[in-house]
N, C-alpha and C positions, 0 to 999 in steps of 0.2 A: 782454774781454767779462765780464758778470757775471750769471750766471743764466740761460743761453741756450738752456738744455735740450738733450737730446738731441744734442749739436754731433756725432758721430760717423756718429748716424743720417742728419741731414740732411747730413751731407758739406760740413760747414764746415772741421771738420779732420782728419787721418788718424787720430789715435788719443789716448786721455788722457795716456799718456806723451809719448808724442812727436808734438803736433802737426800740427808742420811747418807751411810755409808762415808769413805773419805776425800768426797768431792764438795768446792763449791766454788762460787766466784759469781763473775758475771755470762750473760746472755747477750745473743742480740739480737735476738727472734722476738720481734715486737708486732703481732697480727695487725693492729692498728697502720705497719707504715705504708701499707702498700695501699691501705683503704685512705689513708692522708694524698696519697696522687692525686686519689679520683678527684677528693677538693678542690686541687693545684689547678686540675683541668678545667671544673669546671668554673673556677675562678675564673680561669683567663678566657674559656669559652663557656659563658653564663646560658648559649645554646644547645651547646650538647648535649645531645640526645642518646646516642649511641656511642660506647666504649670497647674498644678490644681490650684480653687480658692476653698476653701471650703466656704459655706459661709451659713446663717440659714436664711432663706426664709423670714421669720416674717419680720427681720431687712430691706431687700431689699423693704417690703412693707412699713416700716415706713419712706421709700425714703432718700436710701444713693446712689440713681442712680449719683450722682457730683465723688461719689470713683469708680463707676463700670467706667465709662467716665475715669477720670484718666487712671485708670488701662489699660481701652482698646487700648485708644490714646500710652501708654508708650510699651506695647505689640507690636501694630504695629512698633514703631518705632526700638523697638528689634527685629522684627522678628519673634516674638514669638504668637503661638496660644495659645488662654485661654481655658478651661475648665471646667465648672463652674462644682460643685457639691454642697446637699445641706444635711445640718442636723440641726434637731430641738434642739435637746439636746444628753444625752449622751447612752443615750439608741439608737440614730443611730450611734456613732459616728465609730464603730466597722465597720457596712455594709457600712458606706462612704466610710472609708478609704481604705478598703477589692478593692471597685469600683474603687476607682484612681488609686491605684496599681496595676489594672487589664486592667485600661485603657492604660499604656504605658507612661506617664508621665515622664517627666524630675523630678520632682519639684513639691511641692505643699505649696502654700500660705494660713494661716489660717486666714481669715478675722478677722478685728478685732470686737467682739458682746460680749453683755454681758454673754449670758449662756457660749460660749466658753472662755472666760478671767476667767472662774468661775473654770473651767475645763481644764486649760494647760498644765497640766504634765500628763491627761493621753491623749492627743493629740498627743501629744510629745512622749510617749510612744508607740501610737500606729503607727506614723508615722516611730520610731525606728526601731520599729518589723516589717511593711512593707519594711526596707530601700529604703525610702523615703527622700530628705533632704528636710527639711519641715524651712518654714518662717512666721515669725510673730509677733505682738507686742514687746515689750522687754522685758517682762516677760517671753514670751514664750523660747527664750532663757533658759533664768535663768530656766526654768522647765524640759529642756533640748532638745528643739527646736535645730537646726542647724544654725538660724539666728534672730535674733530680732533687730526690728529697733523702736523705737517709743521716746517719751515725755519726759524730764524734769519737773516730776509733781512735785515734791519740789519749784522749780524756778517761776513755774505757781503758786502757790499756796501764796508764798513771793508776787507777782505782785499785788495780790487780796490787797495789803495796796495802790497801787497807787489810785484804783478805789475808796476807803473809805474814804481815803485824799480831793480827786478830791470834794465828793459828800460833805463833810463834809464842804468843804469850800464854797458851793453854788452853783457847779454845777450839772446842772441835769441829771440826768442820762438816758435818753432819747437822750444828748446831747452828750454823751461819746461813742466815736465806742470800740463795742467790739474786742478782740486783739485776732489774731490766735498767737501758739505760734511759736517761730524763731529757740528755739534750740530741736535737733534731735538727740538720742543717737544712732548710732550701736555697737548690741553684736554680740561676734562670741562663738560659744561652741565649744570649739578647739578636747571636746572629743568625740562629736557626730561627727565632721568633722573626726577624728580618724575611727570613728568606720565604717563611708560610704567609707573611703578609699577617703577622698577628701581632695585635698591641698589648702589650702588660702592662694592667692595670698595676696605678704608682701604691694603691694599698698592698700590691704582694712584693714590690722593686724595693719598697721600704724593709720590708721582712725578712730580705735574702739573704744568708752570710754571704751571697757571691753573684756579682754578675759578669757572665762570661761576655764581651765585646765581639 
């Protein structure tokens, strides 16, 4: 498997070390990346106080509570209050975001879920048109988000010959711990940071794999 998320949660295998059964590969359910935005943010806003999480209800019951823990433990250590907000798909996404920008927020985080990765550029949009700077997988970026931080799915996906090798040669794959992955891109959208009237700091411009113009 290559990128399958959560495989412990869903109970495809027993555990990252060991399997079991005749599954293994890579993940790419890293608790830490969503708790890595809040950083991002409050790097470029050293003020912020207040954070939105948007996040779709469904996903929280499929038990991504290791990301919500992240995120809280990185929160406190910033100082920072969380805010969660929820949408199922995009027919709320309109009265979400309407709410977070009514609630006062610094910031708002777009978890990462399948129906909203489906859906980033009118997120992105919407969070424009609130002037909101809004954070999110790496795509979200690219769709024109204010920040994306996320995976090296090329890199992961190359990795998938180590696991084929491995089993090819005798080993079991019950026996193989599944790999979280190591590398982590940030983008910056230099023209959404434009358009909120926000300056990025040259210590994170330096860091970027990318800056969108």
């Amino acid at each position: 498997m290559v990128g399958i998320g959560d495989a412990v949660a869903s109970g495809v295998v027993d555990s990252l070390a060991r399997p079991g059964g005749n599954i293994t590969g890579s993940t790419d359910s890293v608790p830490e990346l969503m708790a890595k935005l809040l950083e991002l943010v409050k790097e470029i806003m050293p003020r912020a106080r207040r954070v939105a999480v948007l996040a779709n209800p469904a996903s929280f019951q499929r038990g991504i509570s290791p990301t919500v823990k992240a995120m809280e433990s990185t929160a406190g250590s910033l100082k920072v209050e969380l805010k969660r907000f929820e949408a199922r798909g995009p027919s709320e996404f309109e009265s979400a975001l309407s709410s977070i920008a009514k609630s006062r927020v610094d910031a708002v985080v777009v978890s990462s879920d399948v129906v909203f990765n489906h859906h980033l550029a009118a997120l992105a949009d919407l969070a424009a048109k609130k002037r909101l700077p809004s954070a999110g997988i790496k795509a979200f970026a690219e769709a024109g988000g204010l920040i994306g931080y996320g995976l090296n799915f090329p890199e992961m996906s190359r990795r998938a010959a180590y696991f084929v090798d491995r089993t090819l040669k005798g080993v079991k794959p019950a026996d193989l711990p599944i790999q979280q992955p190591t590398k982590f891109e940030p983008i910056i959208n230099m023209k959404t940071a434009k358009a909120l009237g926000l300056t990025i700091p040259q210590s994170l411009l330096v860091r970027a794999d990318e800056i969108i113009q």
